[in-house]
VEXPAMI-286413 format. One record per atom (N, C-alpha, C, CB): residue in three letters; x, y, z. Coordinates in steps of 0.2 Angstrom, whole numbers, padded with zeros to 4 digits, always signed. Glycine has a CB too. Layout:
BEGIN
ALAXYZ...
This chain:
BEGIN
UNK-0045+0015+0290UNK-0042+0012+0296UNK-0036+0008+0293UNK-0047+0007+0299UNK-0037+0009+0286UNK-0030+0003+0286UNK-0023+0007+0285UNK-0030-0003+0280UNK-0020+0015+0289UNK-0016+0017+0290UNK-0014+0015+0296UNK-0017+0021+0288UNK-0021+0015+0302UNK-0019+0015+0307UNK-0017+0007+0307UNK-0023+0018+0312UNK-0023+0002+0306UNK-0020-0004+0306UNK-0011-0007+0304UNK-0025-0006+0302UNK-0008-0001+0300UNK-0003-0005+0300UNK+0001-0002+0305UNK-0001-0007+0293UNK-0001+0005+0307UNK+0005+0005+0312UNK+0003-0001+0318UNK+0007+0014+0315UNK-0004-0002+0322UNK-0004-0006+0326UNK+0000-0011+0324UNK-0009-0008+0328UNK+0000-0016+0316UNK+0003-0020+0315UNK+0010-0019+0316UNK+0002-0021+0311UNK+0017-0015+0318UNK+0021-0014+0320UNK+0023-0014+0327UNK+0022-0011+0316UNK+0017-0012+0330UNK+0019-0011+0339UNK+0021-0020+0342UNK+0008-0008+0345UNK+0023-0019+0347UNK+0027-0026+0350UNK+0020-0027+0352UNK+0034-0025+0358UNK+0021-0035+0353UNK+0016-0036+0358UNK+0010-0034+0363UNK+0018-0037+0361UNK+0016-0032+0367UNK+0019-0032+0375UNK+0013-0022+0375UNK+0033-0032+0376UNK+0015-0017+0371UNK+0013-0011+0369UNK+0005-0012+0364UNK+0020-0008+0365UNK+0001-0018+0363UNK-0003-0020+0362UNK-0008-0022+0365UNK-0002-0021+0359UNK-0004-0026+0371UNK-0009-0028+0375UNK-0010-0021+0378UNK-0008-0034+0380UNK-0006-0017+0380UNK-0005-0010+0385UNK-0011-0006+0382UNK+0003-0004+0383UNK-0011-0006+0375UNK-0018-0003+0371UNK-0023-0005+0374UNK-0020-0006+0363UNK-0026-0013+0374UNK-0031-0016+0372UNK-0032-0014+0382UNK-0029-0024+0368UNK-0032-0015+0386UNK-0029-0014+0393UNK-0033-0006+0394UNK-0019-0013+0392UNK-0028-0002+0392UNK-0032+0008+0393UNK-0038+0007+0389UNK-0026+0015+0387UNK-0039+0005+0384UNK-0045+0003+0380UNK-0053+0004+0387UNK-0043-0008+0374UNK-0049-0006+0387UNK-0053-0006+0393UNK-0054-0002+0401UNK-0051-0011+0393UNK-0050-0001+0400UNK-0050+0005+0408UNK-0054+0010+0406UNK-0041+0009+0410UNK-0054+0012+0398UNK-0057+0019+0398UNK-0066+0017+0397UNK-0054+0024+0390UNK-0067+0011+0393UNK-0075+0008+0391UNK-0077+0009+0400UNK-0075-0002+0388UNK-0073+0004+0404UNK-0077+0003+0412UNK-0077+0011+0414UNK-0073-0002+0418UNK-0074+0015+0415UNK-0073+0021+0417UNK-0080+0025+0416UNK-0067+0025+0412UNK-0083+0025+0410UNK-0086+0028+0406UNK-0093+0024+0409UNK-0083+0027+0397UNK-0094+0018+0410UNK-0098+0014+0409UNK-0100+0016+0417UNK-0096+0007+0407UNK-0095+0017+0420UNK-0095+0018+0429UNK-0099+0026+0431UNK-0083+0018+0432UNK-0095+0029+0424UNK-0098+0035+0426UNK-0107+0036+0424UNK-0094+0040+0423UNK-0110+0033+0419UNK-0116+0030+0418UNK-0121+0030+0424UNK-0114+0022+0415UNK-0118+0024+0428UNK-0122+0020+0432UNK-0120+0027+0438UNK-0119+0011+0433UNK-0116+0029+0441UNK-0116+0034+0445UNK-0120+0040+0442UNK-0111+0035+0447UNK-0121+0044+0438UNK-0127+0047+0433UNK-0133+0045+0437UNK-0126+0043+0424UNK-0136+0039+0434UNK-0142+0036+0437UNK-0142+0036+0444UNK-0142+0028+0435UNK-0139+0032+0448UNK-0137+0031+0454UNK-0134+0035+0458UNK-0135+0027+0454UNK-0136+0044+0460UNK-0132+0046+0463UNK-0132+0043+0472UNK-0134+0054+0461UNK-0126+0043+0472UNK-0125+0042+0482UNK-0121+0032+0481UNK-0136+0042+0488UNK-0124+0029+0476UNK-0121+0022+0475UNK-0115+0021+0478UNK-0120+0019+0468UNK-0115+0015+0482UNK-0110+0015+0487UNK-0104+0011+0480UNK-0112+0010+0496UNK-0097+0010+0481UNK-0095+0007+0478UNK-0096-0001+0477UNK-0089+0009+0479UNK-0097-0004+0481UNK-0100-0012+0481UNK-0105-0013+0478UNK-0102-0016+0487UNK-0110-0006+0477UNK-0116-0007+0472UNK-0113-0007+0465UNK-0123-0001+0472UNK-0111-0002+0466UNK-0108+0001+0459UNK-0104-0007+0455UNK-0101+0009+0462UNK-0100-0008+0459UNK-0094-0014+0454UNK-0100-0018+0452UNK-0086-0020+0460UNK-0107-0020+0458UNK-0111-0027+0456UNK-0112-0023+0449UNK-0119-0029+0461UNK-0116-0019+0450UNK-0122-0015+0442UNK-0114-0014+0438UNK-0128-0003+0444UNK-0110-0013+0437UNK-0105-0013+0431UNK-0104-0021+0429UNK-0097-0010+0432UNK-0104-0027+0434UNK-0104-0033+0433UNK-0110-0034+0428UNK-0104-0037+0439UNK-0116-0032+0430UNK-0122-0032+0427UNK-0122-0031+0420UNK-0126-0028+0430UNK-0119-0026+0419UNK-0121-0022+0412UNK-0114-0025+0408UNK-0122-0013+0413UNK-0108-0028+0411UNK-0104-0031+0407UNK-0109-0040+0405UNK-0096-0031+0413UNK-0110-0042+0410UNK-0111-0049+0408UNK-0119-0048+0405UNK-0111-0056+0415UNK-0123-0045+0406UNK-0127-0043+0399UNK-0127-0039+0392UNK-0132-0041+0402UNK-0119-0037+0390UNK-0117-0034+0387UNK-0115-0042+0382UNK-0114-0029+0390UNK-0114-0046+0385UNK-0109-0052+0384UNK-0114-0057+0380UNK-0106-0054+0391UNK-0119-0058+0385UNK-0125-0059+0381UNK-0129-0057+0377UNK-0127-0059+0384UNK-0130-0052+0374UNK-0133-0049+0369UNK-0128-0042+0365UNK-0141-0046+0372UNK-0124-0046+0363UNK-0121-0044+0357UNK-0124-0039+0352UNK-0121-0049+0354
């Protein structure tokens, strides 16, 4: 990693938060598709609670 680490070290900012950002978009994406997996038919208000869920108990046990 410490090739890639230094090109991150050259990105702006601004193009690092953008990373960190898609990063996240792609974890909840993935995580979203998970819970629909389990839950076929979940309406979307379930769906955001149960990803809330599994984010703030993810948070908690590290």
């Amino acid at each position: 990693m410490g090739e890639e680490s230094e090109r991150l070290g050259h990105l702006k900012p601004d193009q690092k938060v953008q990373i960190a950002i898609d990063m996240t978009d792609g974890c909840m994406r993935v995580c979203a598709d998970g819970i629909r997996q389990q839950f076929p038919g979940i309406s979307d208000e379930a769906l955001l609670d149960k990803l809330r869920e599994r984010i703030k108990w993810a948070k908690e046990n590290p």
